[in-house]
C-alpha positions in Angstrom: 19.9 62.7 35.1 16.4 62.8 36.1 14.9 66.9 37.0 14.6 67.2 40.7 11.0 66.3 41.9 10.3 63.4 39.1 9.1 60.0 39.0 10.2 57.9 36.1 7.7 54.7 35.4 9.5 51.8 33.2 6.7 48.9 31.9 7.9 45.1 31.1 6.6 44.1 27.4 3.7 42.3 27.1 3.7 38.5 26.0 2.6 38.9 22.1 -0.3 36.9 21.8 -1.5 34.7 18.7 -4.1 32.9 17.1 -6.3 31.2 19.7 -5.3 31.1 22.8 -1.1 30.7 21.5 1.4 33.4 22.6 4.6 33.9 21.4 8.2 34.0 22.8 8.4 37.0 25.6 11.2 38.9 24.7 11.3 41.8 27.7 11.2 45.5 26.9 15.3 46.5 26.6 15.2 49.7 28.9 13.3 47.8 31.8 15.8 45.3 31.5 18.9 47.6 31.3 17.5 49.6 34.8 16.5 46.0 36.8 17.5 42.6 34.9 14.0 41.4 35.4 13.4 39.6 32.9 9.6 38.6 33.2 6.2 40.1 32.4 3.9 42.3 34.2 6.8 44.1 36.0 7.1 47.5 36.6 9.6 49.7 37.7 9.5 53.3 39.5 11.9 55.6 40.5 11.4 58.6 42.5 14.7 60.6 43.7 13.5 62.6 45.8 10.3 61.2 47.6 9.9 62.0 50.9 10.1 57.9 52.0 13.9 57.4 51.5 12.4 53.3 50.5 10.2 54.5 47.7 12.5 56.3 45.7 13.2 53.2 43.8 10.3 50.5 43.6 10.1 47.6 41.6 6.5 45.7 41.3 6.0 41.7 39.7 3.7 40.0 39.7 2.4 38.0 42.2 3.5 34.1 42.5 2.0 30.9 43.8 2.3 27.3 43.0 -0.2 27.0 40.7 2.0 29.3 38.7 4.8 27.5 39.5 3.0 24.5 38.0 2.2 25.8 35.0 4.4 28.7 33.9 7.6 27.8 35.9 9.2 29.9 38.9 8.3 33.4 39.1 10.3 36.3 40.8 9.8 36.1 44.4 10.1 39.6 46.2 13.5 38.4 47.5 14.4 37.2 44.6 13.2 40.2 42.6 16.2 42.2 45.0 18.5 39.8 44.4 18.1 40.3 40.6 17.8 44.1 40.6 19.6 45.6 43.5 16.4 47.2 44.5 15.5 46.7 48.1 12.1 47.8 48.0 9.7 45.2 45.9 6.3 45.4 45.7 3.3 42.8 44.1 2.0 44.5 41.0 -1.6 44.8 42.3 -0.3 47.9 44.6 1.4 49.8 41.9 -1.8 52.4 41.4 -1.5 52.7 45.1 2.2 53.8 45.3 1.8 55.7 41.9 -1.0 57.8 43.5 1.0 59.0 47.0 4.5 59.5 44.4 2.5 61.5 41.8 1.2 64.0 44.8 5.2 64.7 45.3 6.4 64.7 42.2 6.3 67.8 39.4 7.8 66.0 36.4 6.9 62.6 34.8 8.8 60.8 32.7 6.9 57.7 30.9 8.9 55.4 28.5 8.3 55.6 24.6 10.3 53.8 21.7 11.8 56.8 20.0 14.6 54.2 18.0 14.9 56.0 14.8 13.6 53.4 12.6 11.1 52.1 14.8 7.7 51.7 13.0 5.7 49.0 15.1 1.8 49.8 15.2 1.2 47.1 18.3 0.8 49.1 21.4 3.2 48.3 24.1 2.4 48.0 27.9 4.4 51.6 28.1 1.8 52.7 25.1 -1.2 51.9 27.0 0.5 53.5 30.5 1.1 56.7 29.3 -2.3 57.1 28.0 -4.0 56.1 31.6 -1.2 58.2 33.7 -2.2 61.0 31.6 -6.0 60.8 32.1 -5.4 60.4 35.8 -2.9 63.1 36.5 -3.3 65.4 34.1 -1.6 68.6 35.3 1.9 67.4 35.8 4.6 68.2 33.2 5.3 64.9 30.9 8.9 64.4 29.5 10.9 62.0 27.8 13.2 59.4 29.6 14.9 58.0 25.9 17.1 60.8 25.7 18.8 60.2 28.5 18.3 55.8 28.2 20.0 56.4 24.9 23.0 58.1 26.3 23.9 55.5 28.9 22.7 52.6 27.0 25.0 53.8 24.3 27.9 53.1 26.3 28.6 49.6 27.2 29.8 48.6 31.2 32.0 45.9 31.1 29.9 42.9 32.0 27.7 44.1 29.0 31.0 43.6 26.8 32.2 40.0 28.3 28.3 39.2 27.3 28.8 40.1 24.0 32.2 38.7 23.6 29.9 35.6 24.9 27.5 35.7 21.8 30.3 36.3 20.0 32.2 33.5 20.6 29.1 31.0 20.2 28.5 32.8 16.8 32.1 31.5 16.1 31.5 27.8 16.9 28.4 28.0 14.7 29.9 29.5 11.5 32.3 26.3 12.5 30.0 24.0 12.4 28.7 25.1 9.0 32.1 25.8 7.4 32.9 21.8 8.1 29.8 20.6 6.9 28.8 22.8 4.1 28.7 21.1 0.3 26.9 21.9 -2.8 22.9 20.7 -2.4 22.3 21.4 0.6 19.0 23.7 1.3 19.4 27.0 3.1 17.1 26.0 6.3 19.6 23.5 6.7 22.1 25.6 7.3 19.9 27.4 9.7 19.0 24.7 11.6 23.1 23.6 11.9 23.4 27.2 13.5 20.5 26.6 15.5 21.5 23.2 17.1 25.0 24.9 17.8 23.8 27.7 19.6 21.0 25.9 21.9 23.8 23.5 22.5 26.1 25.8 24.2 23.0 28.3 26.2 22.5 30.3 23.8 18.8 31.7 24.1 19.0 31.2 20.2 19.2 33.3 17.0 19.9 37.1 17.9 17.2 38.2 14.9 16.2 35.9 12.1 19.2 34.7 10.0 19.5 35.4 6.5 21.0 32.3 4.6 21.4 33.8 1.4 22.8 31.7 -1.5 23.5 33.0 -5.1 21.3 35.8 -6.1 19.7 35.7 -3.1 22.7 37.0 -1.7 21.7 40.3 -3.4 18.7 40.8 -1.0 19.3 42.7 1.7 17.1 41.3 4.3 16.2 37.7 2.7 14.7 35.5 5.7 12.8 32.8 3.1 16.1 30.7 3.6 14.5 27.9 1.7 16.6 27.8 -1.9 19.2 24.8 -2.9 22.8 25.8 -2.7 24.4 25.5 -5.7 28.0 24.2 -7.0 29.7 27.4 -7.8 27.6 30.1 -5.7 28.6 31.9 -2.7 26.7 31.9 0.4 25.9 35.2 2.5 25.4 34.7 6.3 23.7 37.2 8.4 23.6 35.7 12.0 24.3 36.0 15.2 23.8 34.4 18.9 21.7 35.7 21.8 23.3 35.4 25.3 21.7 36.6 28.5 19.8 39.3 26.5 23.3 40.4 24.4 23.3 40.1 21.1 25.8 39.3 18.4 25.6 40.0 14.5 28.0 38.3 12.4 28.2 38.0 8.4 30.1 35.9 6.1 30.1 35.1 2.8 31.6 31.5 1.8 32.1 29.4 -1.9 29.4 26.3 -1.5 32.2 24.6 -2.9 34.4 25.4 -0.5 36.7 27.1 -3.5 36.3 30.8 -4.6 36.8 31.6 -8.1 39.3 34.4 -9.1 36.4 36.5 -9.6 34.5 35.8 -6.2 38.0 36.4 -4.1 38.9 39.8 -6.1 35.3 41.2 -4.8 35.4 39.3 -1.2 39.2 41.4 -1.3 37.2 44.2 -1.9 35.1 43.9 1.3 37.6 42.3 3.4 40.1 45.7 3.0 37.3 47.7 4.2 36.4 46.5 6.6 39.7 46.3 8.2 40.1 50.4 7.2 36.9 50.6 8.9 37.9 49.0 11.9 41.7 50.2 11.7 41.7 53.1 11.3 38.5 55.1 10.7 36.1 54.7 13.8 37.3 56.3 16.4 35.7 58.2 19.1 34.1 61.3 18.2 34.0 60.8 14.9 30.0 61.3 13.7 28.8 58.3 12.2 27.2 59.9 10.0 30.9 61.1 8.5 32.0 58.1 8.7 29.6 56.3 6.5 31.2 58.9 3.6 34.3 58.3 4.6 33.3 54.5 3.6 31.4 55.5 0.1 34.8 56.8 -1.1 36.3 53.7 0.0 34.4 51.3 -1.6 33.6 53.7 -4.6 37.3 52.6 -5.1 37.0 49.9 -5.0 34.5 49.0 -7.3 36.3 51.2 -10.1 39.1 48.5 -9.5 37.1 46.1 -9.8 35.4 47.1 -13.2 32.3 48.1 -12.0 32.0 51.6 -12.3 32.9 54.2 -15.3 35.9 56.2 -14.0 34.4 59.2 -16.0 30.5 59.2 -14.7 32.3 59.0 -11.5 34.8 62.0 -11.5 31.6 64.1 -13.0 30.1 62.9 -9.5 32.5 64.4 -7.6 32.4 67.9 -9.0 28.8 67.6 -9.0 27.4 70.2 -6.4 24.1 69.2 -4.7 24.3 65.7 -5.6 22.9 63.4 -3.3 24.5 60.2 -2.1 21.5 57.8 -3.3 21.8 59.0 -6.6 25.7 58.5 -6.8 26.7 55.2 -9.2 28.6 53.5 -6.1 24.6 53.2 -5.1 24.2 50.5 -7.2 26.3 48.6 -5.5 26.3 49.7 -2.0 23.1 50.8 -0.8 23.1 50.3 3.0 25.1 51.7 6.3 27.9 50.2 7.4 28.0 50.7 11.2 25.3 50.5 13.8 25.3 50.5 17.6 24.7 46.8 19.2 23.8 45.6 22.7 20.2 44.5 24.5 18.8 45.7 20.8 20.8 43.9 17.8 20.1 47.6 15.9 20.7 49.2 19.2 19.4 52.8 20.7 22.0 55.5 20.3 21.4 59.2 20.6 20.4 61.9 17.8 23.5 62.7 15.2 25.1 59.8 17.4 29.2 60.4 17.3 31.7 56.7 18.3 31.8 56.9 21.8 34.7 54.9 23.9 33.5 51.9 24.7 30.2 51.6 22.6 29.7 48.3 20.7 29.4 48.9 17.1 29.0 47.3 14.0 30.9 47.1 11.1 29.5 45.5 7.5 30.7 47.1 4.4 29.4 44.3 0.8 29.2 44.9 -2.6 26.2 43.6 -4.5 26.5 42.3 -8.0 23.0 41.5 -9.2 24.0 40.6 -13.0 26.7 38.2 -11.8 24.4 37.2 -9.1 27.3 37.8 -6.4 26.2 39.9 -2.9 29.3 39.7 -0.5 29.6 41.5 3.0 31.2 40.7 5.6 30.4 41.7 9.3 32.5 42.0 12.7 31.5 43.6 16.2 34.0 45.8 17.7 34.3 47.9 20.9 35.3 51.2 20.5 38.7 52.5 21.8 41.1 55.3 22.0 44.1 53.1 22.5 42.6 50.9 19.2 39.5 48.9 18.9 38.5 45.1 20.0 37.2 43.3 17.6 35.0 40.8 19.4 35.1 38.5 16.1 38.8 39.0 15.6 39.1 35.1 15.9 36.1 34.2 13.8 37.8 33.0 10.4 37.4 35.6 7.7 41.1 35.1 5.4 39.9 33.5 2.3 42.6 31.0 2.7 41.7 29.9 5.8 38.1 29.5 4.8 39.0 27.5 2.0 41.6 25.4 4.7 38.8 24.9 7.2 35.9 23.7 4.6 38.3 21.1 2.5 39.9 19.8 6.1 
């Protein structure tokens, strides 16, 4: 995909420091990881198609071991265990990257230095690739600079099969989490400790942990879309909204469900969860499908729960039909808004809101989301409900298909 005479330079993430002399949790930068599996810092990777030395037209540089590491930051890559990892034969200690980088740069025309251009991105820390792209553009200041994301986004888009069995993997310790909770679960209990009961689950079966920070939402907490205080009672009569998911080997999955404290649902709380529960099965059934724009689909899903919530007394059937013959009128000022006020669909994979090109369109075999709720805030009720599928001609997998979801069986499992 690369323009003939180019060198591409891929940087690891840095480990985010804090207070004192603490650091955080590496998490490694997703496109590095996608190209070699290393999965360490200081480790960069180059590729150069078309140099000269058929060894350097892939180099991958880490940094440096010894025992004292060993001792106290664990086992580092080794070079042969750096081409054991990656596939790439030719490793290099990091030290004798500016030395490589000089001798490629004198073949090469094009660059192409990494950048986060995710649509929603909005992070002011700058990255290892941040700080790169300034210094290779000091140095070398004459060559032509382009963009590797473009093309990252297209293949990263579409999943190889090992990066859907991981998935299914998250998946599936997702589903013995939400277990865990839906046996144990009872009015009084505090949100964090339904946290931590996810959290024991998933380190116990390898999990590297929560895929992004859970929301455990309870009553009108429910109605916030990204509440992460988690630290409220739960109360006899609420329902409890559960954004979570499990990280395995990098993959991500990202789960919701919405569940009666009591273990019972009113008639009230079932009609809405009804609500949700028939979209998302449209959703999954019968309107994603590849080619279809996302952004045409996330319409396609306003209509459906617009009716919804005239069925369910929520809307006035006249302020809505005005709507509709409305030219001009934006979808955030629509009355469904008030209810519904977020996507329902988003690409998933190294990234739990994962990189997808511009206008992206389903692809075969991407990994999406899908997450249709309704949000109630005067009856202080927020319901959605969240499955990850793979995309397919033949029909879509859901990878939560076995997850429990029927009302009936949630109500079965929790008063077992």
């Amino acid at each position: 995909m690369l323009e003939s005479n180019s060198i591409a330079i891929f940087n690891s993430a840095d480990v985010p420091p804090l207070s004192a002399d603490g650091t955080s949790h590496f998490t490694q930068n997703s496109d590095l990881f996608y190209l070699t599996g290393a999965d360490q810092e200081d480790t960069v990777l180059i590729l150069c198609p078309d140099a000269k030395d058929v060894e350097n037209r892939e180099i991958l540089f880490v940094r440096e071991t010894s025992e004292l590491i060993a001792i106290w930051e664990g086992q580092k890559l080794t070079k042969e265990r750096a081409t054991e990892v990656s596939g790439i034969a030719h490793v290099e200690w990091i030290d004798q990257l500016d030395h490589f980088l000089r001798r490629l740069m004198r073949e090469s025309q094009n660059v192409y230095l990494n950048y986060n251009e995710h649509g929603r991105a909005g992070s002011p820390v700058e990255t290892a690739d941040d700080r790169f792209r300034k210094r290779c553009q000091s140095l070398y200041p004459n060559h032509h600079y382009k963009r590797p994301a473009p093309l990252l986004h297209q293949l990263r888009a579409v999943k190889a099969g090992v990066e859907i069995e991981l998935t299914q993997k998250a998946c599936d310790i997702t589903d013995s989490g939400f277990r865990r909770v839906l046996s144990w679960l009872k009015p009084g209990v505090m949100e964090y400790e339904i946290e931590a009961e996810y959290a024991h689950e998933f380190l116990r079966l390898a999990s590297n942990g929560f895929a992004y920070q859970p929301i455990i939402a309870s009553g009108s907490n429910a109605c916030v879309l990204h509440y992460l205080t988690n630290d409220h009672r739960c109360e006899d009569g609420d329902m409890l909204l559960m954004d979570v998911g499990a990280e395995f080997a990098n993959y991500n999955a990202d789960m919701t469900r919405t569940i009666p404290v009591n273990g019972r649902f009113t008639e009230r709380q079932r009609a809405v969860y009804g609500a949700v529960h028939r979209t998302l099965n449209t959703c999954i059934d019968e309107l994603i499908q590849p080619g279809v724009k996302i952004k045409d689909y996330q319409k396609q899903c306003a209509i459906i729960i617009e009716e919804e919530l005239l069925e369910l007394g929520l809307l006035d059937g006249k302020k809505v039909a005005l709507e509709k013959n409305q030219a001009g009128l934006k979808e955030e000022h629509k009355s469904y808004r008030q209810y519904f006020m977020h996507g329902v669909s988003h690409s998933l994979g190294l990234d739990v809101h994962d990189v997808t090109p511009t206008d992206p369109v389903f692809q075969e075999n991407m990994i999406v989301t899908v997450e249709p709720g309704i949000y109630i805030r005067e009856e202080n009720l927020g319901l959605r409900l969240e499955n990850n599928i793979v995309v397919k001609k033949s029909g879509n997998i859901d990878l939560m298909g076995h997850i429990p979801i029927e009302p009936d069986e949630i109500e079965d499992l929790m008063n077992a």
